[in-house]
C-alpha positions in Angstrom: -16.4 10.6 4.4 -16.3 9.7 0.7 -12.7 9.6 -1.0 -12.1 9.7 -4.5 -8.7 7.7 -5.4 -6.7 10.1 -8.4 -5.1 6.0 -8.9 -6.5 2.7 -8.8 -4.3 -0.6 -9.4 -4.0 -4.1 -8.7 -0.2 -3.5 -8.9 0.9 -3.4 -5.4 5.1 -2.5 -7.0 3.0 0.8 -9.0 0.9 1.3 -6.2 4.2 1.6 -3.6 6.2 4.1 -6.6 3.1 6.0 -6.7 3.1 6.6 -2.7 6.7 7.2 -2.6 6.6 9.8 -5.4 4.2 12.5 -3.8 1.1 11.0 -4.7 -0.6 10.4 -1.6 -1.4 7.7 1.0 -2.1 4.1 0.2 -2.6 0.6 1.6 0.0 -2.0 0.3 1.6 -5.1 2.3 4.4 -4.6 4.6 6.4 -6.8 2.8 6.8 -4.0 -0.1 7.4 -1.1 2.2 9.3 -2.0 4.5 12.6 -1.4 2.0 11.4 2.1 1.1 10.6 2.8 4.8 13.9 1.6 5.9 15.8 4.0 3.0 13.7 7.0 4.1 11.9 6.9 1.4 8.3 6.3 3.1 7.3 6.8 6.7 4.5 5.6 8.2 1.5 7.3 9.0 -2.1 6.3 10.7 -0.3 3.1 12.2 -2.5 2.6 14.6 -5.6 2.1 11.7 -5.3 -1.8 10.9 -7.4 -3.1 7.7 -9.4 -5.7 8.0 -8.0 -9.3 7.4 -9.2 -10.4 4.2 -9.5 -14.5 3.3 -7.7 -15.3 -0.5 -8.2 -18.4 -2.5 -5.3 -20.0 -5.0 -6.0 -22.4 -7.5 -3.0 -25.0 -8.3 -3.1 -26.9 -11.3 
């Protein structure tokens, strides 16, 4: 099934305000959610989908 996103960001803070205003569903870090979860402000849903682990690279001057 093809989905069209109505937001795209690499702002995971926008990204979490966005889901917790009505906007729809969306895949950010626990980390962020788990304060608006924990105020009612979120609840989970599709927890048993799991993404993919994805590798990352930092550079360190």
């Amino acid at each position: 099934m093809a989905v069209k996103p109505v937001l795209r960001s690499d702002n995971s803070h926008l990204i979490c305000e966005a889901i917790a205003s009505g906007m729809g569903i969306g895949l950010v870090h626990d980390v962020l959610l788990e304060p608006m979860i924990a105020a009612g402000r979120l609840e989970r849903v599709l927890s048993d989908w799991h993404h993919e682990p994805q590798a990352i690279q930092a550079v360190y001057p």
